[in-house]
N, C-alpha and C positions, 0 to 999 in steps of 0.2 A: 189615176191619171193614165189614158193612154198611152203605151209606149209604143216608141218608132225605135226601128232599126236602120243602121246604114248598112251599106257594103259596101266592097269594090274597092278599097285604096291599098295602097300599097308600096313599094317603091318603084318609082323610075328616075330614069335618063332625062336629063335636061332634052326636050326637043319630044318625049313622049308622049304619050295619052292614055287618061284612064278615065272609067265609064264609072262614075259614084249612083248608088240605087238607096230606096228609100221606101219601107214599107209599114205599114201599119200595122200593132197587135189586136188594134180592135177596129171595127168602122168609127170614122170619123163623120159627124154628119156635121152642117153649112157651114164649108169650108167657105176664108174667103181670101185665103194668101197661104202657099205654100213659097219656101225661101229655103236658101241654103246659105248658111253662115260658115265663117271660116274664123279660126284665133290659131296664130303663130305664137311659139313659146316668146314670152315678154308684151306681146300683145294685146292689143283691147281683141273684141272677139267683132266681125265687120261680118256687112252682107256682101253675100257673094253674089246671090241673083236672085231676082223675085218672082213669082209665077202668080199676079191675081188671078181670082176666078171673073172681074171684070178690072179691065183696065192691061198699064202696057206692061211686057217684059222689062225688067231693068237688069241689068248688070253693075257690076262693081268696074269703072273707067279702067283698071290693068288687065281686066278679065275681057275685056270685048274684044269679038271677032277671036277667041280661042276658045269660050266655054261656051257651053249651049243648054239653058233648062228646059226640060220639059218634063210634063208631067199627065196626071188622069185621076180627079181628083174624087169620081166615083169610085176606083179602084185602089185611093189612097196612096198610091203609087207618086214617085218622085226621082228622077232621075237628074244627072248633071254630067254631060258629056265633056272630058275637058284636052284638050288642044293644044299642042306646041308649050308644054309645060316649062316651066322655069324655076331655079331656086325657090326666090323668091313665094313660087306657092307652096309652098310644104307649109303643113297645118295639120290640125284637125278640125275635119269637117264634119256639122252640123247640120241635120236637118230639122227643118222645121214648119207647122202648121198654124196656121191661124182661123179661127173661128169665130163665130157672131151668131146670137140669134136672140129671141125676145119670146116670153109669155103673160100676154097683158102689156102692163106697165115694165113689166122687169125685163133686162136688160142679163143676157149671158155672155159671156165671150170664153174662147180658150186657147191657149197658149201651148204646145205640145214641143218638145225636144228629142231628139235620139242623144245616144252617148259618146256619139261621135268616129268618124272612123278618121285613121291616120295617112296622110296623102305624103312623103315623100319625096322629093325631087333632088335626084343629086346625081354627078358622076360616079 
């Protein structure tokens, strides 16, 4: 299984911002959704924001208008810029790949995870 790496989290200040990054140890070929997920201790684990490689940006409804994905999906690269931060998001975040593709009849897909890095938010 390919591994992804995150970076970037750390602690901050309510009202902060930190830049989460996301890289690949191998190439990934037909990607068709890069996503970053978030799980707060006690939590289920949610999506934070979705980047198809066709179709629209989503967001998670608390995260709009303060995080921003983007990404480069040749370069396997993943970013999540994020905004006037609050309790509330301290997590660990996740990134994630999704893939698809077929030879003949057969059908492949794959699923890729990093190990998460820890985002903080606090006074």
């Amino acid at each position: 299984q390919v591994q992804l790496v995150e970076s970037g989290g750390g602690l901050v200040q309510p009202g902060g911002s930190l830049t989460l990054s996301c890289a690949a140890s191998a190439k990934i070929y037909y990607i068709t959704a890069m996503n970053w997920y978030r799980r707060a201790p006690g939590k289920e684990r949610e999506l934070v924001a979705s980047l198809p490689t066709t179709g629209t940006t989503t967001y998670l409804d608390s995260v709009k208008g303060r995080f921003t994905i983007s990404g480069d999906t040749a370069k396997n690269t993943l970013s999540l810029q994020m905004n006037n931060l609050i309790p509330e998001d301290t997590a660990v975040y996740y990134c994630n790949v999704l893939t698809s593709s077929h030879k003949g009849w057969q059908r492949y897909s794959g699923d890729y995870w990093g190990q998460g890095t820890q985002v903080t938010v606090a006074s």
